[in-house]
N, C-alpha and C positions, 0 to 999 in steps of 0.2 A: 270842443276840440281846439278852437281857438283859445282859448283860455288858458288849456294846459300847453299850448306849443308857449305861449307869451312867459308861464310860471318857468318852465324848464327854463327857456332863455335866459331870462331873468337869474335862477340859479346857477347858471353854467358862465353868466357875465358876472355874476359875484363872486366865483372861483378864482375866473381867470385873473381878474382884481386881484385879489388876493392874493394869487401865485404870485402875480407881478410883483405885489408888494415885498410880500417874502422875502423874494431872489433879485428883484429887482435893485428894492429901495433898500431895505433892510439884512437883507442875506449875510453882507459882509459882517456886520455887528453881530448878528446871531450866530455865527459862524464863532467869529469870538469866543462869543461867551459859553457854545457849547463847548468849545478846546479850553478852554479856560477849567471847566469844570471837569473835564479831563485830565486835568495836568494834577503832579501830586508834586511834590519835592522829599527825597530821602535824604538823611546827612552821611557822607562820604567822612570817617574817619580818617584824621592825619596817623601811620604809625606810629609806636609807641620807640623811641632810641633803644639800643641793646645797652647794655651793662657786660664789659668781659673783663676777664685778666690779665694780667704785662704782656701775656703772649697770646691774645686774641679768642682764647678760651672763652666760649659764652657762658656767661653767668645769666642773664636773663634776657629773653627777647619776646616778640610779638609774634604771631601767626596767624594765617589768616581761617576763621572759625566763622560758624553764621547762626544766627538767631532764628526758629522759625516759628512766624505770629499769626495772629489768627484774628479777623475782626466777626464777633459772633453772628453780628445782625446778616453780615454778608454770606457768611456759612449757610444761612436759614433758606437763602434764596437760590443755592445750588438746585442742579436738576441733570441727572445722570446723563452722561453723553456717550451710548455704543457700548455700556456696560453690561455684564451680562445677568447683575441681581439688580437692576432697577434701582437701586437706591439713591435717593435725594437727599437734603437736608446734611443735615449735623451726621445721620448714622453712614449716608454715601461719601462725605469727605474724611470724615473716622474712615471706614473699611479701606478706601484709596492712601489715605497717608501712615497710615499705622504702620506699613508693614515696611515701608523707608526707610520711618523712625527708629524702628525695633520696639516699638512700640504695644501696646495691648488697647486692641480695636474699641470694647467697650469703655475702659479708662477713658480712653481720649477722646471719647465720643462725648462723655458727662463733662470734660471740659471745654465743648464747642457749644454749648449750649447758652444763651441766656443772651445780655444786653449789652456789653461791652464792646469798643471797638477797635480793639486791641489787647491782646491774650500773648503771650511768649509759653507755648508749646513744649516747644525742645530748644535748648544753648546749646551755644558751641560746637555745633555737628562742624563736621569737615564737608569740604564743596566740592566732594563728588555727590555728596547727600543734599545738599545743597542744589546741586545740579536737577536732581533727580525731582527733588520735589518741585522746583519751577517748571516741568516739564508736564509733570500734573495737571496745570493750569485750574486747580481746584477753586473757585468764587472763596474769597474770602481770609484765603490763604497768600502770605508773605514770607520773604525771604531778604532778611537785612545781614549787611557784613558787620560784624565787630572785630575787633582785635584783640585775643585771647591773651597773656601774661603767662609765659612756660619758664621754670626757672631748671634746663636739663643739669645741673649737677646736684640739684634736690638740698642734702642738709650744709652740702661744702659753703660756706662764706655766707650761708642763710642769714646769718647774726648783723652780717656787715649788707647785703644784700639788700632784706626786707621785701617787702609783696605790695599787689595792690589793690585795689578792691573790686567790685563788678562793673564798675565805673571805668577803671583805668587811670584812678586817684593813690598816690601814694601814699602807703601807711603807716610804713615803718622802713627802718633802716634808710638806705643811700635812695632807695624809690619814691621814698619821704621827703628828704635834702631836695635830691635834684630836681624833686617831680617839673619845674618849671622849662629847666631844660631837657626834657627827656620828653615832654608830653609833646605829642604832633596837634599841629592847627585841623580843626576839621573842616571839610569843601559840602560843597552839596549838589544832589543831582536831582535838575526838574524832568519830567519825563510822561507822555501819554499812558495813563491808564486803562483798561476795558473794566466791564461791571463788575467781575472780580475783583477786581483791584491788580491784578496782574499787568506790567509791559506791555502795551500794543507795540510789534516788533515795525519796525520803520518808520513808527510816530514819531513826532517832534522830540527832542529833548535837548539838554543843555547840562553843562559841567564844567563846577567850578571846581580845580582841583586839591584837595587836599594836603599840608606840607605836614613832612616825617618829622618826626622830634631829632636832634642830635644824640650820636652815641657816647659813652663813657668810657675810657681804657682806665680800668683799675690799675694802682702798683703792686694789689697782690697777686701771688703767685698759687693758681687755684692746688697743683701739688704739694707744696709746701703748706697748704693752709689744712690741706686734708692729712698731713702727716701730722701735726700740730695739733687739730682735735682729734685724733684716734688716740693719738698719746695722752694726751688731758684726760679722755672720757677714762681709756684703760687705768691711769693713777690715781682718778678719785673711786670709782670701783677700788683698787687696792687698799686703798689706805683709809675709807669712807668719809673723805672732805663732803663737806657741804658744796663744794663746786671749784671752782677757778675759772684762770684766762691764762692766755698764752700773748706774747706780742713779740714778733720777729720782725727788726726793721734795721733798715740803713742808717747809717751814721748819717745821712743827709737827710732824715727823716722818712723816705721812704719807708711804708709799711708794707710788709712783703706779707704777713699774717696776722691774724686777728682773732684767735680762736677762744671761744668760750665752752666750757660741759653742759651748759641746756643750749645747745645747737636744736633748728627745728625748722622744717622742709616747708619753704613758704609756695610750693605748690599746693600744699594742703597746711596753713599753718595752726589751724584753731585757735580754738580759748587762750593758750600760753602766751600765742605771738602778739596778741591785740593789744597787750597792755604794757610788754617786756620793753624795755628797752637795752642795747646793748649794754651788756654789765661789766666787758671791758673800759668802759666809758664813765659809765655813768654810777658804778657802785666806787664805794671809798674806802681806803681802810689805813690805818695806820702801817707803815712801810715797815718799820724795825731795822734792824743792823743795816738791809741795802742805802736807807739815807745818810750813812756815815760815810758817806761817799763828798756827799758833799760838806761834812765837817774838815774832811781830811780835805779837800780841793782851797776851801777857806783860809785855816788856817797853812797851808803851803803858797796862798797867791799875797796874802799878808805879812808873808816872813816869820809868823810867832812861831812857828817850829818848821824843822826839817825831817827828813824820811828817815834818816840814821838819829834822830836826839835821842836819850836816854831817859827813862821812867822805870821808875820801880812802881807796881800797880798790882794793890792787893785784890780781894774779891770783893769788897764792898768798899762804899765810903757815902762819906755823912755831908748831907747838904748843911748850910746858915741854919737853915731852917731846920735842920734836926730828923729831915728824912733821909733814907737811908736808900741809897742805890748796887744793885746787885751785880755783876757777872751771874753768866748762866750758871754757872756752879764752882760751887766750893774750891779754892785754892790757894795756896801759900804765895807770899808776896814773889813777884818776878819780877826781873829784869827784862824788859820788853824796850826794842827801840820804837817808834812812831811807826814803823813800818811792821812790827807784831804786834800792834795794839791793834792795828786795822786787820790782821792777816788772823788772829786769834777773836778777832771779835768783841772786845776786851769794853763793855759799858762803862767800867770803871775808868779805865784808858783812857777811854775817846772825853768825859769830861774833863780827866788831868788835861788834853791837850785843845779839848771846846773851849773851857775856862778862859784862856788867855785871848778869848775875842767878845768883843764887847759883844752885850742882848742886841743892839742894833747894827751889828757885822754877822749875828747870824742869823738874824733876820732878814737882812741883806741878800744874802747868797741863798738862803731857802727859797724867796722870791725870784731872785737872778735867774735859779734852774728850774723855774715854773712853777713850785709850789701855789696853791691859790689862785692859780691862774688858769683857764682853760688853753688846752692847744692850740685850739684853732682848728683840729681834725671836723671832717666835712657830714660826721657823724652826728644825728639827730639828740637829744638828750645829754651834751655832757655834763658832766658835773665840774666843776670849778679846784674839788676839794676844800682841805678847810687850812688855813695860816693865819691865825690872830697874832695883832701888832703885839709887839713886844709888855706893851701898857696893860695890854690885858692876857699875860700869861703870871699864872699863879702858883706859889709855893713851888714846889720842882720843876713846873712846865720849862724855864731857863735854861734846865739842865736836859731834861727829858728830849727836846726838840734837837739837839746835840746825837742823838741814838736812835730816831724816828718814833718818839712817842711826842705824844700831843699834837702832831699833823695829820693830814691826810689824806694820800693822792689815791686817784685813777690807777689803772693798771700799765696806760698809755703813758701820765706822766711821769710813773715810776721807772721806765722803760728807755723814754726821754730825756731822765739824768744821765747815763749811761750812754746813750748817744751823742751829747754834748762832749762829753769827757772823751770819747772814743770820734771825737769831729774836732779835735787838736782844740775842744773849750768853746767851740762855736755852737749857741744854739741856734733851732732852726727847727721851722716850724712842721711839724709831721702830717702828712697827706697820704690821702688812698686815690684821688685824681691825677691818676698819671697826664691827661688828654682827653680832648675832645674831637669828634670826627664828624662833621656836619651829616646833611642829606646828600649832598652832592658828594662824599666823599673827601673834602679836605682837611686835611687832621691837623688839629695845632695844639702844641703842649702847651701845659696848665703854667702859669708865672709862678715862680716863685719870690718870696720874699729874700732877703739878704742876710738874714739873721745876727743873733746880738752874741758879742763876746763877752763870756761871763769870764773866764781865766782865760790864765795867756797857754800859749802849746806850750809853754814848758813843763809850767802845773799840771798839766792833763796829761802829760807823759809821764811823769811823775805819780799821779794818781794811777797812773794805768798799771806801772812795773809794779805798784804795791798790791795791785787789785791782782796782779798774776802771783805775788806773794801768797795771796788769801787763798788761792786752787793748788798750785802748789806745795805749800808749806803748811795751809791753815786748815779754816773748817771745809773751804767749797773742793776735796780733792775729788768728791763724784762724778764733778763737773767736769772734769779732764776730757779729751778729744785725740785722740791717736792721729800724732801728726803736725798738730795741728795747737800753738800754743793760747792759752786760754787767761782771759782777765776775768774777775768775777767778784761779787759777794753776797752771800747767804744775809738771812733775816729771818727771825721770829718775833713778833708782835703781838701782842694779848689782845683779844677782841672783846666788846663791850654788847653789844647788841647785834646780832646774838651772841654771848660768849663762848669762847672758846679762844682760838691760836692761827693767826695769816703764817704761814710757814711759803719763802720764797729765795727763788737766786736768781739774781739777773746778772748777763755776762757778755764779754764782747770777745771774738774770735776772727781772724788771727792775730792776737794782741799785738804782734811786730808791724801788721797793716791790715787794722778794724776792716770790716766789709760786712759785718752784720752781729747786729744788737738782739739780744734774748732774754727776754723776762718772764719765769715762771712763778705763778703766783698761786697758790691753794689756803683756802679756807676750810678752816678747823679740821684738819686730819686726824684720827684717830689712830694710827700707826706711829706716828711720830709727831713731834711738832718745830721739829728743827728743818731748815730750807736745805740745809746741806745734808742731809738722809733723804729727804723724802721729795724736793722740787730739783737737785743738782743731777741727777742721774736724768728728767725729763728733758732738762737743761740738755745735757751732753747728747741724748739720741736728733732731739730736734737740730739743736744747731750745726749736729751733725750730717745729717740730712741738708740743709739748707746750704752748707758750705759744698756741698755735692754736686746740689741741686743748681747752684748759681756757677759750679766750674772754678770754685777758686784755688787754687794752688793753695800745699802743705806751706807750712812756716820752715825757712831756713833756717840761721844761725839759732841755739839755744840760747832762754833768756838769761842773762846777768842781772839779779836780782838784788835788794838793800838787804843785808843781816837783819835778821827779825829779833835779836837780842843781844845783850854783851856781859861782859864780866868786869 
């Protein structure tokens, strides 16, 4: 008896030791490190900046969506709590979350099964689903916020837009460009878990918080850009082009639209968008008749001729070199001043009055008005186009670059001569970043550059009246605009790969006071392959819309115009 009283004691004084130690000496450490292994940390996403148009129209923004995860191992150890089939495991967390999800019980049952310690269930639910399933408090089951990518105007400005991936990395288009500034910093949150891995609701946590990306104000204008490609898509259906672009901008470069025919909805963009890049941009093509704009600007800021000199200018003529250059069709020799060589379109013309500027004056002003040069547009992918030095142009090319053969621009820089001339001869570099709008809300507009003077305003007024020649008197009369007085010139250009015909008009409205630049551009039509049949009538509805659209006043006084020939 004595023996077992001394054992007992003995054990009850090695307890009590012990306890002491425990909570005593040690408690607090243990204490620690049981919270410690409590603790998880999630990462708190910075939002992603919107993307809108001149007038606050969202083009692309974030919302908030959630992830729901799954760690297997922890699934295995659920055990029904007051439910009324008993079910534990994988097939009890299945039957309880399934029907949240919208989900099918067994499905999801076969994916709670095995060794991993993280599973993503279901994306992008919304949080009142969200909600629901945290209330669950299912062993094993998580719920993370992400930040979804919604683009609510679907195909409108897609091209210009772009998408971005599961990530919330940009992948194309302006989400591409800006991703640095649009992308938000991410925070993180430490916080008590229970065996589930679920929130212990009043445990310890902490929060670092998260910073928003800044937002973007385009200078397009999302109605205008939607009127732009429904017109493009409706006229390559007509006429069966291989495609086009459209570009509607300000003489101050502003791009008010940007529109292409393989438009395509970067809420779902598939296969096309991953590789595409914008083809107002980035495809090239020889310009034709429209760059004789800048022959005529040339030789009028150099003196070798004026808007009234006199030409007689048959349908063809023969280079040095013994080739032979065309007018678009057959004709008897005319009398054309400089101002109907340009208004008639006249190839033969425009060399009688190229000629008199040296290879290295018209390579000169080809460069001046951007050829070979990229914009500067904020646009991923541009292409540069192509202008070889004078030294290495061969056999006609001398003559040819006089008429828009042997160059070849962008849709934007083609767009871009035209707003030079129609910006009193100031170039200036073309932009879609209207602004920037922090987290906090302070918006500050984008710098611009000061731009370069290629001709002086008189030249470019000069070039303008003859360009209202070419719509009134010449080939662009489908381009006309009721009201509303119109500068302009048509082009056709032979294309090489793939062959066929660029047929285009680009135009400035209201030529008494420019307020908005238009170039339409199609490739290979099979209705026609003249700019003035089949791109000046797209011409005229669009820019007619847009002069609408922006509130500008008809044109007063009617234009006085150069005689386009003499006797």
């Amino acid at each position: 008896m004595i023996a077992l009283v001394t054992v007992m004691s003995l054990v009850l004084v090695t307890f009590a030791a012990r306890l002491v130690y425990v909570q005593g000496i040690t408690g607090p450490e243990v204490a620690l490190e049981a919270r410690a292994n409590r603790m998880t940390t999630a990462q708190v996403l910075g939002a992603r900046g919107e993307i809108t148009d001149a007038n606050g129209v969202v083009l692309a923004t974030s919302v908030e969506r959630y992830h729901v995860t799954i760690n297997q191992r922890q699934v295995a150890n659920y055990r029904a709590r007051g439910s009324s089939d008993g079910l534990g495991g994988a097939a009890g967390v299945a039957s309880r979350l399934a029907p949240v999800l919208g989900m099918n019980a067994a499905e999801l049952g076969g994916r709670l099964v095995g060794d991993r310690g993280y599973v993503v269930v279901a994306r992008n639910v919304l949080p009142d689903v969200a909600r629901e399933v945290r209330a669950l408090r299912l062993d094993g089951v998580g719920v993370e916020r992400v930040a979804s990518r919604v683009y609510p105007k679907g195909t409108v400005a897609g091209n210009i837009v772009g998408f971005v991936n599961s990530k919330g990395e940009g992948l194309q288009g302006l989400e591409y460009a800006l991703h640095e500034q649009l992308k938000g910093t991410a925070g993180e949150e430490r916080y008590e878990r229970g065996k589930g891995g679920q929130q212990i609701p009043g445990g310890e946590s902490a929060l670092t918080p998260a910073q928003d990306g800044s937002s973007a104000r385009l200078t397009i204008d999302s109605d205008l850009q939607w009127k732009a490609e429904e017109q493009l898509r409706a006229k390559v259906a007509e006429t069966g082009a291989d495609g086009g672009a459209i570009v509607v901008m300000r003489p101050d470069g502003e791009v008010l639209a940007l529109a292409e025919s393989t438009a395509f909805d970067p809420n779902a963009p598939g296969d096309q968008a991953t590789t595409a890049l914008s083809k107002s941009v980035s495809e090239i093509f020889e310009p034709g008749s429209t760059s004789k704009v800048v022959t005529m600007a040339a030789a009028l800021e150099t003196g070798v001729v004026g808007p009234t000199d006199r030409f007689e200018v048959a349908d063809r003529w023969t280079t040095p070199h013994g080739e032979t250059i065309k007018d678009s069709h057959d004709h008897p020799v005319e009398k054309l001043t400089a101002t109907g060589i340009f208004a008639e379109s006249s190839n033969v013309g425009t060399v009688l009055i190229g000629e008199r500027l040296s290879k290295d004056q018209r390579y000169q002003y080809l460069s001046a008005f951007g050829f070979g040069t990229r914009t500067g547009i904020e646009m991923p992918g541009e292409s540069a186009g192509q202008l070889r030095t004078p030294d290495d142009w061969h056999g006609r090319d001398e003559y040819a670059v006089l008429f828009g053969q042997a160059v070849a621009v962008n849709a934007l820089q083609a767009a871009s001569v035209f707003a030079t001339i129609a910006n009193d001869g100031l170039r200036v570099e073309p932009r879609l970043i209207a602004g920037w709008t922090s987290p906090d809300g302070q918006y500050t507009p984008s710098t611009r550059e000061p731009g370069t003077q290629v001709v002086s305003p008189q030249t470019a007024q000069t070039v303008l009246s003859m360009m209202e020649s070419a719509v009134d008197e010449g080939t662009g009369g489908n381009a006309a605009i009721p009201g509303y007085r119109v500068a302009g010139k048509t082009g056709t250009a032979q294309r090489f790969n793939p062959s066929g015909y660029t047929a285009s008009f680009i135009g400035v409205a209201p030529a008494d006071d420019p307020q908005v630049v238009t170039a339409v551009i199609l490739h290979n039509p099979r209705s026609s392959i003249f700019g003035g049949t089949v791109a000046a009538p797209v011409f005229s509805n669009v820019t007619g819309y847009a002069l609408q659209q922006l509130g500008i006043a008809p044109s007063g006084a009617p234009a006085t115009l150069y005689p386009a020939t003499w006797e």
